[in-house]
DONU-280571 format. One record per residue (C-alpha): residue in one letter; chain; x, y, z. Coordinates in Angstrom, 2 decimals, padded with zeros to 5 digits. Layout:
<recs>
{'A' 'A' {X Y Z}},
...
</recs>
This chain:
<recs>
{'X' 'A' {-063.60 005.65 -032.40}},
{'X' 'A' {-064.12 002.21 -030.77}},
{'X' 'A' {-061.08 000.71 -032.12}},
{'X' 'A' {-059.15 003.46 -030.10}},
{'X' 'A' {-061.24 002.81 -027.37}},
{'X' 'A' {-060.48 -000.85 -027.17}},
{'X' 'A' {-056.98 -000.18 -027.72}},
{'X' 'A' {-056.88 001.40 -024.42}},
{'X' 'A' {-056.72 -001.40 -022.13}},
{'X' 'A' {-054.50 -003.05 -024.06}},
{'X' 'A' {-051.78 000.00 -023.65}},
{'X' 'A' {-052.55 000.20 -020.02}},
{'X' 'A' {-051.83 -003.14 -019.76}},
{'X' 'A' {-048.28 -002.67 -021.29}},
{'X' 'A' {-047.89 000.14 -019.81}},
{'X' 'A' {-048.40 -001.32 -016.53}},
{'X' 'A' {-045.79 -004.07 -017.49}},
{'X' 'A' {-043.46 -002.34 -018.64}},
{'X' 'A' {-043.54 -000.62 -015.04}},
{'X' 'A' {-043.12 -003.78 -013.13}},
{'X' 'A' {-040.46 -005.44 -015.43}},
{'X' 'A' {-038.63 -002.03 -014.99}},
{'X' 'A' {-039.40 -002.04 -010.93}},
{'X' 'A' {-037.84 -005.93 -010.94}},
{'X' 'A' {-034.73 -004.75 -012.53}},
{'X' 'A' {-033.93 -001.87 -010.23}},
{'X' 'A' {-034.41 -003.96 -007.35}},
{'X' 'A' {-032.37 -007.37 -008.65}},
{'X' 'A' {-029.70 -004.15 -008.92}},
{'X' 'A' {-030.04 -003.12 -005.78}},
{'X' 'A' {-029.76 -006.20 -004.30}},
{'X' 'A' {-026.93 -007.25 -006.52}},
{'X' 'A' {-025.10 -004.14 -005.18}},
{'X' 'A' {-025.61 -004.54 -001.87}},
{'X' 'A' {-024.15 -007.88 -001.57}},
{'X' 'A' {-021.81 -008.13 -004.10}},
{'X' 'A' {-018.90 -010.31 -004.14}},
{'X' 'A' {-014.92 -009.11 -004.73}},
{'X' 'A' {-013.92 -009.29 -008.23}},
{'X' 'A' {-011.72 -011.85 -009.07}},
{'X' 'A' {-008.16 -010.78 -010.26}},
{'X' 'A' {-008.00 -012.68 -012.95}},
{'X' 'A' {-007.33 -010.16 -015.68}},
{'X' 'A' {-004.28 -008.12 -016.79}},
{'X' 'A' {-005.90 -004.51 -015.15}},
{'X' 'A' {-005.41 -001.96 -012.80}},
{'X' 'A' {-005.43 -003.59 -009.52}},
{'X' 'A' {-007.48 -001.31 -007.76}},
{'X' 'A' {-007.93 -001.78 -003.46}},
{'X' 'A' {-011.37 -000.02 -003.73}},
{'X' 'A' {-013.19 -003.40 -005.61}},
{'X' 'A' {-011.06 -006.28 -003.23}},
{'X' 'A' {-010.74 -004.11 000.34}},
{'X' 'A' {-013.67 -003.96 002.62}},
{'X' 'A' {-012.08 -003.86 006.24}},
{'X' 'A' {-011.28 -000.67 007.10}},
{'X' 'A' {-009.05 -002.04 009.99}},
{'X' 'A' {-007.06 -004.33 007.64}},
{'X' 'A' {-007.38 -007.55 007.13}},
{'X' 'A' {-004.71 -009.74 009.21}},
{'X' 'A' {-002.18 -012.40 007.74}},
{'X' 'A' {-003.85 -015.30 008.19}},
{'X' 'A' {-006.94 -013.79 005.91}},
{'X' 'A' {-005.23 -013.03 002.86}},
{'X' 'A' {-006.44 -014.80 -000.15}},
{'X' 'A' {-003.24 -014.20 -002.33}},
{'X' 'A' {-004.24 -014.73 -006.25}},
{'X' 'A' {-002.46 -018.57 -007.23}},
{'X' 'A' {-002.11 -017.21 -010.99}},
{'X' 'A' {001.06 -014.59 -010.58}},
{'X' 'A' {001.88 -014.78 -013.84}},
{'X' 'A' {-000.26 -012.24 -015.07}},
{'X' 'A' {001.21 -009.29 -013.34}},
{'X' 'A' {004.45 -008.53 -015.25}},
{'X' 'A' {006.90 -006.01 -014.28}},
{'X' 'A' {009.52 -003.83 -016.12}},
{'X' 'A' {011.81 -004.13 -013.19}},
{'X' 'A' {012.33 -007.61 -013.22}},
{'X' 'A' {016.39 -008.59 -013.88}},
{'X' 'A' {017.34 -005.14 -013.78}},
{'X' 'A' {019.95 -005.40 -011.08}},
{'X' 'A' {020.53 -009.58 -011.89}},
{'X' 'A' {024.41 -009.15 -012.35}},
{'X' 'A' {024.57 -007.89 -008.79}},
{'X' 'A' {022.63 -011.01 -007.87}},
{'X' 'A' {019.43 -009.00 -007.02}},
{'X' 'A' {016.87 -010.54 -008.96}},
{'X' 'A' {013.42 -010.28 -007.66}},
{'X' 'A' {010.17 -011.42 -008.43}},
{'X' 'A' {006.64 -009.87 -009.10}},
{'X' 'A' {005.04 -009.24 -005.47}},
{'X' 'A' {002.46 -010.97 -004.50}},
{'X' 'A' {-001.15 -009.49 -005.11}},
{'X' 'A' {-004.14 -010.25 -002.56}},
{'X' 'A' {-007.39 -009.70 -003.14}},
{'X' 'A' {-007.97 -008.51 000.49}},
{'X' 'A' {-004.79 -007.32 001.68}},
{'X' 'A' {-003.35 -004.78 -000.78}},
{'X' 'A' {-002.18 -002.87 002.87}},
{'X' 'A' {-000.05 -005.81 003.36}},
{'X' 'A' {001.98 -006.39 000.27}},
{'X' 'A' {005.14 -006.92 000.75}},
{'X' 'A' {007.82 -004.51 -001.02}},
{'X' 'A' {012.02 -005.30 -000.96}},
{'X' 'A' {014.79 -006.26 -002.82}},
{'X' 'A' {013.24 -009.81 -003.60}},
{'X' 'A' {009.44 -008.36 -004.48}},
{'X' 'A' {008.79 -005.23 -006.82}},
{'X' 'A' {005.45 -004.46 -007.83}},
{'X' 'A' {004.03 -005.06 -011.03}},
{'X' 'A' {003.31 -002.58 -013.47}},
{'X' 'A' {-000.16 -002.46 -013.29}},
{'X' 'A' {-000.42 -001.56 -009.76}},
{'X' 'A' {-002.87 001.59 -008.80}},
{'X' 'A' {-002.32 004.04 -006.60}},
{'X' 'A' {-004.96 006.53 -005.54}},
{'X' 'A' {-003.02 009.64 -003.68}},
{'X' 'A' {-004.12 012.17 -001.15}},
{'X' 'A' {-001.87 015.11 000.68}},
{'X' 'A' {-001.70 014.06 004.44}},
{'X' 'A' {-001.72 016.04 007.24}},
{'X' 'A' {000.86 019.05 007.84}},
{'X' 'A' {002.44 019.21 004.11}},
{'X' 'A' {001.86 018.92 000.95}},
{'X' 'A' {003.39 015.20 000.63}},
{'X' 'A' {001.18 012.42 -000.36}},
{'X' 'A' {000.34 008.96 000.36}},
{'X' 'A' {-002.14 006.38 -000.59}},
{'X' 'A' {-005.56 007.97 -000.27}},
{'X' 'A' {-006.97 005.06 002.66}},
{'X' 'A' {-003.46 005.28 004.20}},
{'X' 'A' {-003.37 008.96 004.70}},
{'X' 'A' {-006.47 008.90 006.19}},
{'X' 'A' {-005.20 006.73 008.90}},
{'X' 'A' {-002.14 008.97 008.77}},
{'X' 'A' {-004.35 012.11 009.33}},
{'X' 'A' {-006.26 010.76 012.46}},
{'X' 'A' {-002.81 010.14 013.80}},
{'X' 'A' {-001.52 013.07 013.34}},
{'X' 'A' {-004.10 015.35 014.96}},
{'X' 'A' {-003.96 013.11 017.86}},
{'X' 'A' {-000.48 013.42 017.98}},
{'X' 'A' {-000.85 017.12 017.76}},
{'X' 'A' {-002.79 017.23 020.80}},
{'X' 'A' {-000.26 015.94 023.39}},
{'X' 'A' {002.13 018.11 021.73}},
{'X' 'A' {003.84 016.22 019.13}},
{'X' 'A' {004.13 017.42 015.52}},
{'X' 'A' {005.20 014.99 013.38}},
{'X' 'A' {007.06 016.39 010.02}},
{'X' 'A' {006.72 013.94 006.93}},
{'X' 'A' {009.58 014.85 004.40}},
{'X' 'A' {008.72 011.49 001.85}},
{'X' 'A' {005.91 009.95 001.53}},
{'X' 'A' {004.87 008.71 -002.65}},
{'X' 'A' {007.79 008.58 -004.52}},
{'X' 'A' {007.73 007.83 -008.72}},
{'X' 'A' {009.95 004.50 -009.34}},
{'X' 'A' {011.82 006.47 -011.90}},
{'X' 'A' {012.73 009.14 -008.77}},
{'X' 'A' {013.18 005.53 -006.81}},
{'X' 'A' {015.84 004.60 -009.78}},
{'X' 'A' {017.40 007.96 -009.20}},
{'X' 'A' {018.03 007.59 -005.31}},
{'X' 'A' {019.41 004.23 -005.51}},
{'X' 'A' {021.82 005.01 -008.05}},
{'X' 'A' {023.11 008.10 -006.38}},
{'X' 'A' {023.61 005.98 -003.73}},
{'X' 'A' {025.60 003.73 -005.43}},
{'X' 'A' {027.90 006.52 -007.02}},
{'X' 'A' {028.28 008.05 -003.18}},
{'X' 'A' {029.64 004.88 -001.85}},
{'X' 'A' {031.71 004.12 -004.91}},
{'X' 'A' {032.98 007.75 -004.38}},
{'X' 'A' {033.56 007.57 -000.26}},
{'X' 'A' {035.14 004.39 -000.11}},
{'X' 'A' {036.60 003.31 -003.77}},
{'X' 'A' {035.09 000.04 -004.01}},
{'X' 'A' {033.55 -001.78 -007.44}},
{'X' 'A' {030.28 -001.53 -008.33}},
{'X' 'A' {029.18 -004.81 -007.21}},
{'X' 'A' {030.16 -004.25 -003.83}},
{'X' 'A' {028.64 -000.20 -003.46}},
{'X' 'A' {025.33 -002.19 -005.16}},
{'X' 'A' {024.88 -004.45 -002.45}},
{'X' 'A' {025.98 -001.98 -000.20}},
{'X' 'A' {023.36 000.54 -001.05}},
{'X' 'A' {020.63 -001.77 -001.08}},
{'X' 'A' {020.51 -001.80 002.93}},
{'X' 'A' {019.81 001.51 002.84}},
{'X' 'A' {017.85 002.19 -000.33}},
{'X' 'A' {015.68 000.12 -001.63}},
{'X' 'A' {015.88 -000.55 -005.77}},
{'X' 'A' {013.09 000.88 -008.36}},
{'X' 'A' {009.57 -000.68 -007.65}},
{'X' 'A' {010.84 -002.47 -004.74}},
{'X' 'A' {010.12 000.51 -002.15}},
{'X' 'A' {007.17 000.74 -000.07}},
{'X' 'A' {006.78 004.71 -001.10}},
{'X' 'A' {006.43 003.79 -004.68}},
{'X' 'A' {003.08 002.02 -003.00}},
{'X' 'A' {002.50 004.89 -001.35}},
{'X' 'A' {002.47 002.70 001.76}},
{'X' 'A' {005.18 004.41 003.80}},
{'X' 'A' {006.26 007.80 005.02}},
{'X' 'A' {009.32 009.39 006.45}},
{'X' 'A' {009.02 011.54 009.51}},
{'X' 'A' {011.56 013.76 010.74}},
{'X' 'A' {012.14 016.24 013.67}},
{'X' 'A' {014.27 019.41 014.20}},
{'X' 'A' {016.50 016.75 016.46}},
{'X' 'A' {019.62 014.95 014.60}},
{'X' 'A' {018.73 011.62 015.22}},
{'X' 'A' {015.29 010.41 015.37}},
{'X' 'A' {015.41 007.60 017.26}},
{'X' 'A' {016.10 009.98 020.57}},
{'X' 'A' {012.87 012.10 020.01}},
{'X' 'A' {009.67 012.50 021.73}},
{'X' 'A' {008.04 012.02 018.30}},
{'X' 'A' {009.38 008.64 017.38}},
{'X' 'A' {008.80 007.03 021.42}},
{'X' 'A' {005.25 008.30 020.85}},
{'X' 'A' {005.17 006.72 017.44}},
{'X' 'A' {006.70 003.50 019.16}},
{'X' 'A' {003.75 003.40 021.49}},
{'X' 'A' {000.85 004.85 019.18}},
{'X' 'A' {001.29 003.95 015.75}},
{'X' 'A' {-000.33 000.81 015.92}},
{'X' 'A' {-003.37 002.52 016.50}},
{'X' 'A' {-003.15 003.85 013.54}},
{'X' 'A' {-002.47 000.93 011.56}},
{'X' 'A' {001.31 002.00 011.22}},
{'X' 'A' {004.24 -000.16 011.95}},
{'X' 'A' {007.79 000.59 012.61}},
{'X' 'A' {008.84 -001.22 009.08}},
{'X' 'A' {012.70 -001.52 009.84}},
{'X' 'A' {013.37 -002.23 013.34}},
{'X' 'A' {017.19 -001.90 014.96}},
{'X' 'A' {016.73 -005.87 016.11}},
{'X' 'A' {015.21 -006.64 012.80}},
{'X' 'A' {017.86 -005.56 010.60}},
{'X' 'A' {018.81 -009.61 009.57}},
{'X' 'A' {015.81 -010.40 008.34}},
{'X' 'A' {014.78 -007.09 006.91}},
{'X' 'A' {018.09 -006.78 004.76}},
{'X' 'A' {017.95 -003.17 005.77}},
{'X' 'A' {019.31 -000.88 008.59}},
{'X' 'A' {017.64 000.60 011.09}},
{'X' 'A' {015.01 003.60 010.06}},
{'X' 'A' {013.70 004.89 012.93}},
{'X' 'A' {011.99 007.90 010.57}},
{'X' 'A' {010.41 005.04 008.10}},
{'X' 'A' {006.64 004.39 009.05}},
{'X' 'A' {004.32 001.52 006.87}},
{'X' 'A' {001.03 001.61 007.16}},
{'X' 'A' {-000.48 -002.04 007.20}},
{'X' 'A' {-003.85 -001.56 008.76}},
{'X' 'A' {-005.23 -001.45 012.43}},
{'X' 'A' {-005.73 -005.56 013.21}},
{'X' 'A' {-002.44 -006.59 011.83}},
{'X' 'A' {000.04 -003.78 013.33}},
{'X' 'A' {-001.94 -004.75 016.71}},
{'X' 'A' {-000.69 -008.43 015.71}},
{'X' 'A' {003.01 -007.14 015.03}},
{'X' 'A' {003.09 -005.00 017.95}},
{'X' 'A' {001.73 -007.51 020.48}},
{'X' 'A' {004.43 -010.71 018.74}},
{'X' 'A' {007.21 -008.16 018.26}},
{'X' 'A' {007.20 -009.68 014.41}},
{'X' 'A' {008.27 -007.34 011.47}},
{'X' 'A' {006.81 -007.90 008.45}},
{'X' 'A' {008.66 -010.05 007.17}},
{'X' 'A' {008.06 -012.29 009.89}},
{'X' 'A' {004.34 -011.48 009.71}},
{'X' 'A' {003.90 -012.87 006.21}},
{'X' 'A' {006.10 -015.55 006.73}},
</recs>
C-alpha cells in the first residue's frame, strides 16, 4: 500500500507534463499556422493558387516573384505545332500571381497545373473557383442596372482546345484553299492552340448577347467601364491586336485580379504590355 501511495506523485507529476509538453505543441502550431510562409515551388506537384495566393485583389506586376527554376514544369504540348514555326515554351509560374499568368501561342501551361472549378453565375459554365467568385459579384451587379450578361465558354479541356483549333484549321483550308501552313497561322489569330488558351486556366469567359455583334451592346460598354472592378480585363483589345497576335474579341473577358486590371485600365496596357 505505500509503494502505491508514493507512486502517486510521481504520476501526477507526469501527468502534469505530459499536459504542458502537449499545451506547447498546440500552440508552436498555432502560431506556425498563423504566420506561415508560401511554399516554395520547388517540386514537380500540383501547383495549387490556394498555398502561394493571399491577396484577394491580385497581386500587381511589379510583385510577382516568378520561380527562376522553369525547368521543372514540363509540358506535353511543347513542339507540337514546331513545323508551323509555333513553338512555345512552358509559361511562367509565380508564386503570387497565378491570376496573372500569361497564356498564347508562345506560353502553354505545364502539365501539372491545378485548376479548382466552380459554376458562375446565370449557367451552368465554369471557371476557376476564386475567378468566378469575382465573376459572380459582377454579375449581380450587372443584373441590377439591367444588364444580363450570357457566358457561353468559360473552362475548356485542352483536348476540346486541340479540337477547336484544328477545326479551325480544316474551315479555312476548306473556305479559301490554301496549305496547311498558311490556314495554321491563320487560325492561330483567332484560336488559340492546346494549353495555350486562357479557358484551359479557367481564367477567361465568353459573354454573348441576343445582338449580332457584341461590341455594339449595352452589355459589353458596361463591361468596358465595370469590369475592372471586378478584376476582369478586356484580354484582346481592337488597338491591341499587334501585340496580342490575336483579333479583336470583344465577347473574351480575363480575369487578372482587382489592383492590376485597375493598373491596365488606368495605362490602357494589355497584358502583354503589363508583363512586359
Amino acid at each position: 500500500m505505500n509503494r502505491k501511495k508514493n507512486l502517486r506523485p510521481v504520476l501526477f507529476g507526469a501527468l502534469i507534463g505530459i499536459i504542458l509538453v502537449c499545451g506547447s505543441l498546440f500552440a508552436v502550431a498555432k502560431l506556425t499556422d498563423r504566420n506561415e510562409s508560401p511554399i516554395p515551388i520547388d517540386t514537380d506537384t500540383y501547383i495549387s493558387k490556394t498555398k502561394y495566393w493571399n491577396d484577394p485583389d491580385g497581386t500587381v506586376a511589379k510583385e510577382i516573384v516568378y520561380n527562376k527554376d522553369q525547368s521543372i514544369y514540363k509540358s506535353s504540348y511543347l513542339g507540337e505545332y514546331k513545323s508551323f514555326s509555333i513553338n512555345p515554351k512552358v509559361a511562367k509560374i509565380s508564386k503570387n500571381g497565378w491570376n496573372l499568368i500569361l497564356l498564347n501561342k508562345n506560353n502553354v501551361l505545364p502539365d501539372n497545373y491545378e485548376v479548382n472549378l466552380a459554376e458562375i453565375a446565370g449557367s451552368k459554365i465554369k471557371m476557376d473557383s476564386d475567378a468566378a467568385t469575382y465573376y459572380n459579384k459582377m454579375y449581380i451587379d450587372a443584373s441590377r442596372e439591367g444588364i444580363i450578361l450570357t457566358p457561353f465558354s468559360g473552362y475548356r479541356t485542352i483536348s476540346f482546345q486541340r479540337k477547336l483549333f484544328e477545326n479551325k484549321i480544316l474551315e479555312i483550308i476548306e473556305k479559301k484553299g490554301v496549305e496547311e501552313k498558311v490556314a495554321v497561322k491563320s487560325a492561330v489569330k483567332s484560336v488559340n492552340i492546346p494549353a495555350s488558351s486562357e479557358h484551359n486556366a479557367g481564367l477567361s469567359v465568353d459573354i454573348i448577347s441576343r445582338n449580332e455583334s457584341f461590341a455594339d451592346t449595352e452589355e459589353y460598354r458596361w463591361l468596358t467601364a465595370n469590369a475592372h472592378n471586378y478584376g476582369f480585363i478586356l484580354r484582346y483589345p481592337e488597338n491591341k491586336q499587334k501585340i496580342t497576335g490575336v483579333v479583336f474579341k470583344p465577347y473574351h473577358w480575363r480575369f487578372v485580379g482587382i489592383n492590376a486590371a485597375n493598373e491596365m485600365k488606368k495605362t490602357g496596357q494589355c497584358l502583354e504590355e503589363y508583363l512586359k
